[in-house]
C-alpha positions, 0 to 999 in steps of 0.5 A: 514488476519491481518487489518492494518491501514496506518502511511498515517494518521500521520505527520512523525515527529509525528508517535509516536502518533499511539500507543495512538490509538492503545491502544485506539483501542486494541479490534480492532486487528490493525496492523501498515503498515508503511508509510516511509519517508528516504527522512528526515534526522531525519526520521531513528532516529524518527523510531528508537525511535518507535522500541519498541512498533512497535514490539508488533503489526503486521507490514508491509510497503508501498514502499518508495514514496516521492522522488521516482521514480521506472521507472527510468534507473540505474545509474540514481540519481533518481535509486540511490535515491528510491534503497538506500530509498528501502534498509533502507526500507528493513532493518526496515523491516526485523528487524520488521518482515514486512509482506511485501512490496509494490511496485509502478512501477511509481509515475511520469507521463507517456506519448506515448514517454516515456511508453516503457523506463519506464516499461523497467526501472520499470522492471530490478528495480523491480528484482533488489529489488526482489533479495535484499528482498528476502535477508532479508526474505522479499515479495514485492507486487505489487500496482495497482497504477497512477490516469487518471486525473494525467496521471501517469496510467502506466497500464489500467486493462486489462495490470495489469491483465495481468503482473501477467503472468509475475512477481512472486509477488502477488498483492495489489489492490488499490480499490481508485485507480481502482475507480478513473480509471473507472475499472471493480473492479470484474473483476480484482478480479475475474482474480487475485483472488490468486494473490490479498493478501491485500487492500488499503482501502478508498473512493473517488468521481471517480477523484482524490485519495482523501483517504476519509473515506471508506463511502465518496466517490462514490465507493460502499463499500458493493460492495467491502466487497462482493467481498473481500468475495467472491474472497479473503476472506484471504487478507489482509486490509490496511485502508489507509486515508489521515493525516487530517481525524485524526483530528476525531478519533473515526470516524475512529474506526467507519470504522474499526468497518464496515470492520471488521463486513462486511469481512470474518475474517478469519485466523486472526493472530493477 
Protein backbone atom coordinates (compact mmCIF):
# COMPACT_ATOMS: atom_id res chain seq x y z
CA UNK A 1 0.00 0.00 0.00
CA UNK A 2 1.34 3.56 -0.77
CA UNK A 3 -0.14 6.52 2.06
CA UNK A 4 -1.10 9.83 -0.18
CA UNK A 5 -2.13 12.80 1.09
CA UNK A 6 -4.39 14.96 -0.97
CA UNK A 7 -3.34 18.50 -2.99
CA UNK A 8 -7.30 19.28 -1.47
CA UNK A 9 -5.12 20.80 1.33
CA UNK A 10 -3.57 23.52 -1.07
CA UNK A 11 -4.86 26.61 -2.83
CA UNK A 12 -3.95 25.47 -6.55
CA UNK A 13 -1.90 28.52 -7.09
CA UNK A 14 0.22 27.61 -4.32
CA UNK A 15 0.89 23.45 -4.83
CA UNK A 16 4.51 24.16 -4.82
CA UNK A 17 3.93 24.34 -0.92
CA UNK A 18 3.66 20.51 -0.60
CA UNK A 19 7.08 19.59 -0.86
CA UNK A 20 8.31 21.72 2.28
CA UNK A 21 6.01 19.11 3.88
CA UNK A 22 7.00 16.38 2.49
CA UNK A 23 10.44 17.01 3.15
CA UNK A 24 9.28 17.98 6.49
CA UNK A 25 7.57 14.70 6.86
CA UNK A 26 10.19 12.38 4.82
CA UNK A 27 10.10 9.58 7.38
CA UNK A 28 6.40 9.36 6.90
CA UNK A 29 6.65 7.88 3.23
CA UNK A 30 3.85 10.38 1.76
CA UNK A 31 2.93 10.34 -1.69
CA UNK A 32 0.85 13.26 -3.63
CA UNK A 33 -2.63 12.49 -5.00
CA UNK A 34 -3.08 15.48 -7.24
CA UNK A 35 -6.21 17.42 -7.02
CA UNK A 36 -6.64 18.92 -10.36
CA UNK A 37 -7.94 22.09 -11.42
CA UNK A 38 -7.67 22.61 -15.74
CA UNK A 39 -10.53 24.94 -15.25
CA UNK A 40 -7.27 27.75 -14.47
CA UNK A 41 -5.85 29.05 -17.41
CA UNK A 42 -2.54 29.13 -15.57
CA UNK A 43 -3.38 25.76 -14.02
CA UNK A 44 -0.89 23.69 -16.63
CA UNK A 45 1.69 26.02 -16.26
CA UNK A 46 1.66 26.23 -12.02
CA UNK A 47 1.75 22.02 -12.61
CA UNK A 48 4.50 22.04 -15.08
CA UNK A 49 6.47 23.84 -12.71
CA UNK A 50 6.31 20.95 -10.10
CA UNK A 51 7.20 18.23 -12.56
CA UNK A 52 10.41 17.75 -10.89
CA UNK A 53 9.96 17.00 -7.77
CA UNK A 54 6.46 15.30 -8.35
CA UNK A 55 8.60 12.55 -9.95
CA UNK A 56 10.68 11.66 -7.00
CA UNK A 57 7.60 10.59 -4.86
CA UNK A 58 4.43 8.47 -5.73
CA UNK A 59 1.52 10.02 -7.26
CA UNK A 60 -1.84 9.30 -8.19
CA UNK A 61 -5.20 11.93 -8.92
CA UNK A 62 -8.61 12.52 -8.42
CA UNK A 63 -10.54 12.91 -11.55
CA UNK A 64 -11.21 16.57 -12.61
CA UNK A 65 -13.98 17.96 -10.25
CA UNK A 66 -14.54 21.78 -10.40
CA UNK A 67 -16.74 22.41 -13.53
CA UNK A 68 -17.23 18.86 -14.00
CA UNK A 69 -20.07 16.88 -14.78
CA UNK A 70 -19.91 13.24 -15.79
CA UNK A 71 -23.60 12.55 -16.22
CA UNK A 72 -24.02 14.68 -18.99
CA UNK A 73 -24.98 13.39 -22.89
CA UNK A 74 -22.02 13.67 -25.50
CA UNK A 75 -22.11 16.55 -27.56
CA UNK A 76 -23.19 18.12 -24.74
CA UNK A 77 -20.52 21.36 -23.69
CA UNK A 78 -20.71 20.16 -20.17
CA UNK A 79 -19.37 16.30 -21.87
CA UNK A 80 -17.06 18.45 -23.90
CA UNK A 81 -15.80 20.29 -20.66
CA UNK A 82 -14.97 17.15 -18.15
CA UNK A 83 -13.70 14.93 -21.35
CA UNK A 84 -10.84 17.80 -22.45
CA UNK A 85 -10.16 18.31 -18.37
CA UNK A 86 -9.98 14.35 -18.33
CA UNK A 87 -7.63 14.12 -21.21
CA UNK A 88 -5.04 16.91 -19.52
CA UNK A 89 -5.63 14.75 -16.50
CA UNK A 90 -4.54 11.80 -18.35
CA UNK A 91 -1.78 13.16 -20.07
CA UNK A 92 -0.12 14.33 -16.46
CA UNK A 93 -0.60 11.14 -15.34
CA UNK A 94 0.83 9.12 -17.55
CA UNK A 95 3.98 11.30 -17.52
CA UNK A 96 3.97 11.04 -13.82
CA UNK A 97 3.54 7.43 -13.48
CA UNK A 98 -0.06 7.93 -11.58
CA UNK A 99 -1.24 4.95 -9.97
CA UNK A 100 -4.47 5.70 -10.95
CA UNK A 101 -7.49 7.88 -11.32
CA UNK A 102 -10.53 8.47 -9.67
CA UNK A 103 -13.79 8.55 -11.08
CA UNK A 104 -17.03 10.35 -9.91
CA UNK A 105 -20.33 9.30 -11.95
CA UNK A 106 -21.89 12.74 -11.02
CA UNK A 107 -21.03 16.14 -8.84
CA UNK A 108 -24.67 17.77 -9.74
CA UNK A 109 -27.88 16.75 -8.11
CA UNK A 110 -30.06 14.08 -8.83
CA UNK A 111 -33.86 13.98 -9.06
CA UNK A 112 -36.55 10.76 -9.97
CA UNK A 113 -36.77 12.82 -13.37
CA UNK A 114 -33.51 12.71 -14.07
CA UNK A 115 -31.64 9.64 -12.57
CA UNK A 116 -32.11 7.46 -15.45
CA UNK A 117 -30.52 9.73 -18.18
CA UNK A 118 -27.83 10.56 -15.75
CA UNK A 119 -26.48 6.85 -15.33
CA UNK A 120 -27.04 6.22 -19.05
CA UNK A 121 -24.99 9.30 -19.83
CA UNK A 122 -22.30 8.62 -16.55
CA UNK A 123 -21.96 5.22 -18.33
CA UNK A 124 -21.08 5.59 -22.01
CA UNK A 125 -18.76 8.50 -20.38
CA UNK A 126 -17.12 6.27 -18.30
CA UNK A 127 -16.03 3.71 -21.21
CA UNK A 128 -15.52 6.25 -23.40
CA UNK A 129 -12.63 7.47 -20.51
CA UNK A 130 -11.87 3.66 -19.66
CA UNK A 131 -10.65 3.23 -23.39
CA UNK A 132 -8.55 6.73 -23.28
CA UNK A 133 -6.77 5.60 -19.97
CA UNK A 134 -6.13 2.61 -20.77
CA UNK A 135 -4.20 4.21 -23.65
CA UNK A 136 -1.53 5.81 -21.83
CA UNK A 137 -1.44 2.81 -19.17
CA UNK A 138 -3.70 4.38 -16.96
CA UNK A 139 -6.87 2.59 -14.16
CA UNK A 140 -9.35 4.56 -13.18
CA UNK A 141 -11.34 3.87 -9.89
CA UNK A 142 -14.51 4.40 -8.89
CA UNK A 143 -15.90 6.95 -5.94
CA UNK A 144 -18.50 6.19 -3.85
CA UNK A 145 -19.66 9.82 -4.29
CA UNK A 146 -22.89 12.55 -3.64
CA UNK A 147 -24.12 13.40 0.21
CA UNK A 148 -27.89 13.05 1.14
CA UNK A 149 -28.54 16.55 2.41
CA UNK A 150 -27.28 17.75 -1.00
CA UNK A 151 -29.01 15.44 -3.15
CA UNK A 152 -26.61 14.24 -5.56
CA UNK A 153 -26.54 10.59 -4.16
CA UNK A 154 -26.55 8.78 -7.34
CA UNK A 155 -26.06 5.30 -5.64
CA UNK A 156 -27.62 4.16 -2.13
CA UNK A 157 -25.41 1.08 -0.75
CA UNK A 158 -26.86 -1.53 -2.00
CA UNK A 159 -26.76 -0.02 -5.88
CA UNK A 160 -22.89 0.72 -5.28
CA UNK A 161 -22.25 -2.80 -4.20
CA UNK A 162 -24.01 -3.72 -6.86
CA UNK A 163 -22.42 -1.76 -10.02
CA UNK A 164 -19.28 -3.99 -9.42
CA UNK A 165 -21.07 -6.72 -11.21
CA UNK A 166 -21.12 -4.71 -13.98
CA UNK A 167 -17.84 -2.40 -14.57
CA UNK A 168 -14.40 -3.66 -14.57
CA UNK A 169 -13.02 -0.95 -12.30
CA UNK A 170 -11.98 -1.35 -8.94
CA UNK A 171 -13.39 0.81 -6.34
CA UNK A 172 -12.22 4.20 -4.00
CA UNK A 173 -14.39 4.36 -1.02
CA UNK A 174 -15.09 7.44 0.44
CA UNK A 175 -15.35 6.57 4.24
CA UNK A 176 -17.13 10.59 4.81
CA UNK A 177 -18.93 10.09 2.07
CA UNK A 178 -20.46 6.40 3.31
CA UNK A 179 -20.50 8.33 6.73
CA UNK A 180 -22.68 11.12 5.79
CA UNK A 181 -24.91 8.55 4.12
CA UNK A 182 -25.83 6.63 6.92
CA UNK A 183 -24.11 3.27 5.25
CA UNK A 184 -23.26 0.18 6.75
CA UNK A 185 -19.36 0.82 6.24
CA UNK A 186 -18.69 -3.30 6.84
CA UNK A 187 -20.98 -4.29 4.66
CA UNK A 188 -19.62 -2.37 1.57
CA UNK A 189 -16.25 -3.62 2.51
CA UNK A 190 -17.16 -6.88 3.26
CA UNK A 191 -18.89 -7.12 -0.31
CA UNK A 192 -16.33 -5.54 -2.26
CA UNK A 193 -13.44 -6.42 -0.28
CA UNK A 194 -11.21 -7.26 -3.72
CA UNK A 195 -12.64 -4.51 -5.59
CA UNK A 196 -11.96 -1.74 -2.53
CA UNK A 197 -7.98 -0.71 -3.59
CA UNK A 198 -7.62 2.75 -1.66
CA UNK A 199 -9.54 5.25 0.63
CA UNK A 200 -10.28 8.81 0.91
CA UNK A 201 -9.40 9.28 4.48
CA UNK A 202 -11.41 12.23 6.84
CA UNK A 203 -14.07 12.57 9.39
CA UNK A 204 -17.35 14.54 9.65
CA UNK A 205 -20.18 14.94 12.01
CA UNK A 206 -23.00 12.50 9.61
CA UNK A 207 -24.07 15.58 7.49
CA UNK A 208 -22.04 17.22 5.24
CA UNK A 209 -18.61 16.53 3.70
CA UNK A 210 -16.81 18.57 5.79
CA UNK A 211 -12.92 17.00 5.30
CA UNK A 212 -12.27 17.17 8.93
CA UNK A 213 -9.49 15.75 10.55
CA UNK A 214 -9.70 11.74 10.86
CA UNK A 215 -10.65 12.21 14.70
CA UNK A 216 -13.22 15.02 14.49
CA UNK A 217 -16.13 14.06 13.49
CA UNK A 218 -18.64 11.03 14.51
CA UNK A 219 -17.27 8.25 12.16
CA UNK A 220 -15.55 5.81 14.34
CA UNK A 221 -12.16 5.82 13.21
CA UNK A 222 -11.02 2.65 15.01
CA UNK A 223 -13.72 1.38 13.72
CA UNK A 224 -12.51 1.95 10.22
CA UNK A 225 -8.70 0.88 10.65
CA UNK A 226 -10.18 -2.42 11.77
CA UNK A 227 -11.90 -3.04 8.97
CA UNK A 228 -9.00 -1.71 6.54
CA UNK A 229 -7.38 -4.49 8.28
CA UNK A 230 -9.30 -6.76 8.06
CA UNK A 231 -11.23 -6.48 4.49
CA UNK A 232 -8.24 -4.57 2.49
CA UNK A 233 -5.31 -4.52 4.38
CA UNK A 234 -3.32 -3.87 0.77
CA UNK A 235 -5.25 -0.66 0.00
CA UNK A 236 -4.35 2.27 -0.64
CA UNK A 237 -4.89 5.61 1.96
CA UNK A 238 -5.64 9.18 0.78
CA UNK A 239 -5.87 11.62 3.51
CA UNK A 240 -7.90 13.81 2.22
CA UNK A 241 -8.55 17.36 4.17
CA UNK A 242 -10.02 20.35 3.45
CA UNK A 243 -7.46 23.49 2.46
CA UNK A 244 -7.81 25.30 5.96
CA UNK A 245 -6.65 22.69 8.31
CA UNK A 246 -2.93 23.44 6.60
CA UNK A 247 -2.97 26.30 8.42
CA UNK A 248 -1.69 23.58 11.46
CA UNK A 249 0.56 21.16 10.03
CA UNK A 250 2.13 19.42 12.35
CA UNK A 251 -1.42 18.50 13.34
CA UNK A 252 -1.78 16.90 10.25
CA UNK A 253 1.64 14.78 10.77
CA UNK A 254 -0.22 13.79 13.96
CA UNK A 255 -3.03 11.60 11.56
CA UNK A 256 -0.48 10.50 9.67
CA UNK A 257 1.48 9.12 12.60
CA UNK A 258 -2.26 7.48 13.67
CA UNK A 259 -2.87 5.92 10.27
CA UNK A 260 0.22 4.56 9.90
CA UNK A 261 0.39 3.03 13.53
CA UNK A 262 -3.19 1.62 13.30
CA UNK A 263 -3.26 -0.13 9.48
CA UNK A 264 -1.36 -3.34 8.42
CA UNK A 265 1.47 -1.47 6.12
CA UNK A 266 1.83 -4.09 4.17
CA UNK A 267 3.51 -3.92 0.76
CA UNK A 268 4.77 -0.51 1.23
CA UNK A 269 6.02 0.62 -2.12
CA UNK A 270 7.30 3.62 -1.51
Amino acid sequence: MNLFISTNLLNPRERECIFPLLDKWRGRNLGIEIFPHFYMDEYCQILDGCIGRLKNVPVSFHGPYHNTEHSRKKGTKEYRAAMDYCKMTFAYAAKLGGRHIVFHYNNCPVTAETRENMLLHAGENLTELTELAKMEGLKLLVENTGISALDNVLFDEDEFIELFDNIPHNCLFDVGHAHCNCWDIENVLRELNHRTVCYHLHNNYGKFDEHNRIMDGTLDMGMIFDLYNLYTPDADIVIEYRSDLLENPEQIEEDIKLIQDNVKMQGVLI
